[in-house]
C-alpha positions in Angstrom: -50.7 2.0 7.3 -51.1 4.3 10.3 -48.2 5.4 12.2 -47.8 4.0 16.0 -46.6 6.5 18.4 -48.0 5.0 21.8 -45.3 4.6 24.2 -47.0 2.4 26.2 -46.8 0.2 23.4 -43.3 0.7 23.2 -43.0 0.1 26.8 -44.4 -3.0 26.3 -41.8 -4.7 23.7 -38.8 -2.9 24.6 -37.7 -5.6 27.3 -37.9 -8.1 24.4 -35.3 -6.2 22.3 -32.9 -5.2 25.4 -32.4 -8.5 26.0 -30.7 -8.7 23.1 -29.1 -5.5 22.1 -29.4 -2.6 24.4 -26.6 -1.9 27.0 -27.9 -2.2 30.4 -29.0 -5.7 30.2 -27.0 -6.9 27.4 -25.0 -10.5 28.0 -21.4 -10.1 29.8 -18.5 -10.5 27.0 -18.2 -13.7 27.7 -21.3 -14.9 27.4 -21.2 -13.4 24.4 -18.3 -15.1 22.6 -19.5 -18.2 24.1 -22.7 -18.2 22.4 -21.3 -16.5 18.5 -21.1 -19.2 16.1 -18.0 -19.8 15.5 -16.7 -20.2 19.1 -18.2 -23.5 19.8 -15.8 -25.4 16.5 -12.7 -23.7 18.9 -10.2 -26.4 20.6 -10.5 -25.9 24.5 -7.2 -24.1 24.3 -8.3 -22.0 21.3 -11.3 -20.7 23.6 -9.2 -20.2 26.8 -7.4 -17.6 24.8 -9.8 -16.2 23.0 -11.5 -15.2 26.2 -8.4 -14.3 28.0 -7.3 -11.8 25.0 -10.9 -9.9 24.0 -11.8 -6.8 25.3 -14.5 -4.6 25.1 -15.2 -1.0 25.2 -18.5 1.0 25.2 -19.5 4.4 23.6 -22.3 6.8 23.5 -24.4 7.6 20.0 -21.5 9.5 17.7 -18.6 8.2 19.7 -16.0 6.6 17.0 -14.7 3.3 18.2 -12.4 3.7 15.1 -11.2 6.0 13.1 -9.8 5.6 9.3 -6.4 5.1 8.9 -5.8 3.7 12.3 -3.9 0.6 12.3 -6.8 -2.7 11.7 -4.9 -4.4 14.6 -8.8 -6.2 15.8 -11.5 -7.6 14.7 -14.4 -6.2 16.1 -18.1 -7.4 17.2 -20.8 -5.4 18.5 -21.6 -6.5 21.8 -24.7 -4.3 22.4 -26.3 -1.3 20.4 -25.5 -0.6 16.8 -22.4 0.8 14.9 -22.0 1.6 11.2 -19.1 1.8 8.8 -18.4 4.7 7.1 -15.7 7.0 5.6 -15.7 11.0 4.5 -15.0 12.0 0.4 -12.8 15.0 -0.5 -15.3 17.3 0.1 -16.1 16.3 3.5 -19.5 14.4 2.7 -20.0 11.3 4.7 -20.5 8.0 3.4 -22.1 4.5 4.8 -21.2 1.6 3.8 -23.2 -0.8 6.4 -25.0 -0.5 9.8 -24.2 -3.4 11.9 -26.6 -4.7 14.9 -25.5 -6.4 17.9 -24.5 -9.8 17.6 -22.4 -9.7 14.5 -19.0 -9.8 14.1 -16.7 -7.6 11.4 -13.5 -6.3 10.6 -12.0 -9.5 8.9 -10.7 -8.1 5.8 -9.3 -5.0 7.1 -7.1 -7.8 9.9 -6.0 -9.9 7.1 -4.7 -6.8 4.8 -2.5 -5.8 7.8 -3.1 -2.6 5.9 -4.7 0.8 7.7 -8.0 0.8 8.0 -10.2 2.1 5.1 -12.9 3.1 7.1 -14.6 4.7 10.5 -16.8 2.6 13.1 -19.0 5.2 15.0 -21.9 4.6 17.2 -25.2 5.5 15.8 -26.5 4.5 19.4 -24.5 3.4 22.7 -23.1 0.5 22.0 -20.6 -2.0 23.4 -17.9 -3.3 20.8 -15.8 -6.2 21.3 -12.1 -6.2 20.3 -9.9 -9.6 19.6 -6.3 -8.8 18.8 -5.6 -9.4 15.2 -2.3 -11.5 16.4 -5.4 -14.0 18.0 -7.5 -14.2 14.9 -4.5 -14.8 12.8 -3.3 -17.7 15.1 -7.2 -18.9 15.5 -6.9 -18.9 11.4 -3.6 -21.4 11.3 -4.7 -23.5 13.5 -8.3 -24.1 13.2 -10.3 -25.4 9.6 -13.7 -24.9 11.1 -12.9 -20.6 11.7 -11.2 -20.0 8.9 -13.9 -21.4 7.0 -16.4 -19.1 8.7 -13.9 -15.8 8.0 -14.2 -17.8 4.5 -18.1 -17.4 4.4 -18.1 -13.8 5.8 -15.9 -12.5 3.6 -18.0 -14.1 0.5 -21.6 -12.7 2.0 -20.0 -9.0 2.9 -18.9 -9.2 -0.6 -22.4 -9.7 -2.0 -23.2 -7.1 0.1 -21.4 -4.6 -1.6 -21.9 -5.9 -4.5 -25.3 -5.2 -4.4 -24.6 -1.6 -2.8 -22.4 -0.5 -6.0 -25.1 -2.0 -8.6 -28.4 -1.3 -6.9 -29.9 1.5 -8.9 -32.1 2.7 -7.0 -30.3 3.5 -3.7 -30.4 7.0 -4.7 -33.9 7.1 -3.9 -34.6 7.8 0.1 -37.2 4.8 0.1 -35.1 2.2 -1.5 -32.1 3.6 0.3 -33.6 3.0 3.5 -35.4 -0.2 3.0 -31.9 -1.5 2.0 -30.4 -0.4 5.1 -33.0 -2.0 7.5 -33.2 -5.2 5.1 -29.4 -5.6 5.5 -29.5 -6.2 9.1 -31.1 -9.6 8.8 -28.3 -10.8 6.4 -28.1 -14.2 8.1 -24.6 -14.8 7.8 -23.6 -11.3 8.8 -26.2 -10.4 11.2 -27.6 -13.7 13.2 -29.1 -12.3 15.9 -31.1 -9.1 15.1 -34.8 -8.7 16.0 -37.6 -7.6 14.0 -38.0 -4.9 16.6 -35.3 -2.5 15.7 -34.6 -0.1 19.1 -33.8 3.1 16.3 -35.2 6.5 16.7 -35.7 8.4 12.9 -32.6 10.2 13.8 -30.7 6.9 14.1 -31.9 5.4 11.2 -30.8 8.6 9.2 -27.7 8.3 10.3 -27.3 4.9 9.2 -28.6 5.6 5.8 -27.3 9.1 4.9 -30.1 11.2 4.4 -31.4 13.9 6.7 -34.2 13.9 9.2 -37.0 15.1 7.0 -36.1 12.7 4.2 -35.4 9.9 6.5 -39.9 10.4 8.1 -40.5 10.6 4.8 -39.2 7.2 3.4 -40.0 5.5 6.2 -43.6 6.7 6.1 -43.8 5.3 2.6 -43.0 1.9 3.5 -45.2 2.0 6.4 -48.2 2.9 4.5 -47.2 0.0 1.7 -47.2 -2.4 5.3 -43.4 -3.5 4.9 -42.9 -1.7 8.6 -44.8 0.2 11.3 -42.9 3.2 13.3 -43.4 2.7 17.0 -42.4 4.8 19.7 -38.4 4.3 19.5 -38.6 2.0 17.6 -39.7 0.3 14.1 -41.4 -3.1 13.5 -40.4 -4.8 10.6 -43.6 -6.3 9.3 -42.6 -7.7 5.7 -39.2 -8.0 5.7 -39.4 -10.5 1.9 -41.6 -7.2 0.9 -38.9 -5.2 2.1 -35.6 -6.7 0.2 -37.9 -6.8 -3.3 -38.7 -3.3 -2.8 -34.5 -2.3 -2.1 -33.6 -4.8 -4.8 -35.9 -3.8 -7.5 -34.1 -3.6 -11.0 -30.7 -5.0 -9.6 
C-alpha cells in the first residue's frame, strides 16, 4: 500500500480525533468522569464525591506523571493524549508494558496492593491524566457492587493482556511488536474510546513499542503495504484492525 503523507489530508481528519483525545479541545474533567462507564452505576452521593476529590494534571511528550516506586496512592485515567507504562532493567534499558489512549482508566492493582508502585507513567504525547485518591476508590469499592465489579473486569482483561505479552512469541520481531502495540489500544474493556485514527507521529509510536526510529518506519511500512494500516501525515489509519491482532497473535 502506498504511504500517505498529504497534510491536507491530515488537516482534514484531525478535528475528528481532537475531539476525542488531543488537549486543546478535549472534554473538561468532569465531563469526563461523567460520561466513563462506570460512573453512571455511582449513588448520587458516590458521584458528588468522586467529582469533588479528582484532579487532573497535564504534561508535555516525556513528562513522567509517575515515577516507580512512588507511593500508588491514585488511580489514574488519561483525560487527553496518550501515556504508557513502563519500567527500566538493571542495565538501564527501558521496558513497555502498555500504551494507554485517552479515555481509559488504570492503576487499579497498584491502589489495591497499597504497595509502591512497580512501574513509570510517562507521556509519549501531551496529555492530561486524571487522578482519584486511592482512599475514594477504596471507599467507592465498599460501598458500591456495580464498581467493584468493573475494577473486577479490568483487572481480569489487563491480565489477559499480559498474558499474551509474556507468551506471544513473536513480539521480538519489530512488525509483530508493533502491530501488538497499536492492536491493544482497542481492547474494549481497557480502552473504550479510542479512534481508528491514531494522532501518533513514528517517533511516538516508537516510543510506545520500544524500538528505534528506523525500525519503528520500517514495521510500520510492512503492515501498510500488507493494508492492515495507512501512515498519514501525523497520524496512522488503522484499516484492518481483525488483520491486525492475527498478524500480533500469530503462534500464541
Amino acid at each position: 500500500m502506498q504511504t500517505l503523507s498529504n497534510p491536507h489530508r491530515e488537516r482534514s481528519i484531525t478535528p475528528e480525533f481532537l475531539l476525542h483525545t488531543g488537549p486543546a479541545r478535549s472534554p473538561s474533567l468532569a465531563s469526563f468522569v461523567e460520561s466513563s462507564t462506570w460512573f453512571a452505576g455511582l449513588t448520587a452521593e458516590e458521584q458528588a464525591r468522586v467529582q469533588a476529590d479528582i484532579y487532573e494534571r497535564q504534561y508535555p511528550a516525556g513528562g513522567v506523571a509517575c515515577h516507580r516506586g512512588d507511593p500508588a496512592d491514585h488511580w489514574l485515567a488519561v483525560i487527553a493524549g496518550m501515556v504508557k507504562v513502563d519500567t527500566a532493567s538493571a542495565c538501564g534499558r527501558a521496558i513497555t508494558f502498555a500504551g494507554v489512549p485517552a479515555g481509559s482508566w488504570f492503576g487499579e492493582g497498584a491502589v489495591l496492593k497499597s504497595e509502591p508502585r512497580p512501574y513509570s507513567v510517562v507521556a509519549i504525547k501531551e496529555s492530561r491524566v486524571a487522578f482519584v485518591p486511592r482512599a475514594t476508590f477504596l471507599w467507592l469499592l465498599e460501598r458500591n457492587p456495580a464498581f467493584s465489579r468493573y475494577v473486577i473486569d479490568q483487572l481480569n482483561a489487563r491480565c489477559g493482556y499480559y498474558v499474551g505479552l509474556v507468551h506471544n512469541p513473536r513480539l521480538h520481531e519489530a512488525a509483530a511488536r508493533v502491530a501488538f502495540c497499536l492492536a491493544e489500544l482497542f481492547h474494549r474493556q481497557l480502552y473504550p474510546s479510542t479512534e481508528r485514527i491514531l494522532s501518533l507521529s513514528q517517533e511516538e509510536v516508537g516510543r510506545l513499542s520500544g524500538l528505534s526510529r528506523q525500525n519503528t518506519n520500517r514495521a510500520l511500512r510492512e503492515l501498510a503495504d500488507a493494508g492492515m494500516l495507512a501512515m498519514e501525515y501525523g497520524a496512522i489509519r488503522i484499516l484492518d484492525l481483525e488483520a491486525l491482532r492475527r498478524f500480533a497473535h500469530i503462534g500464541d
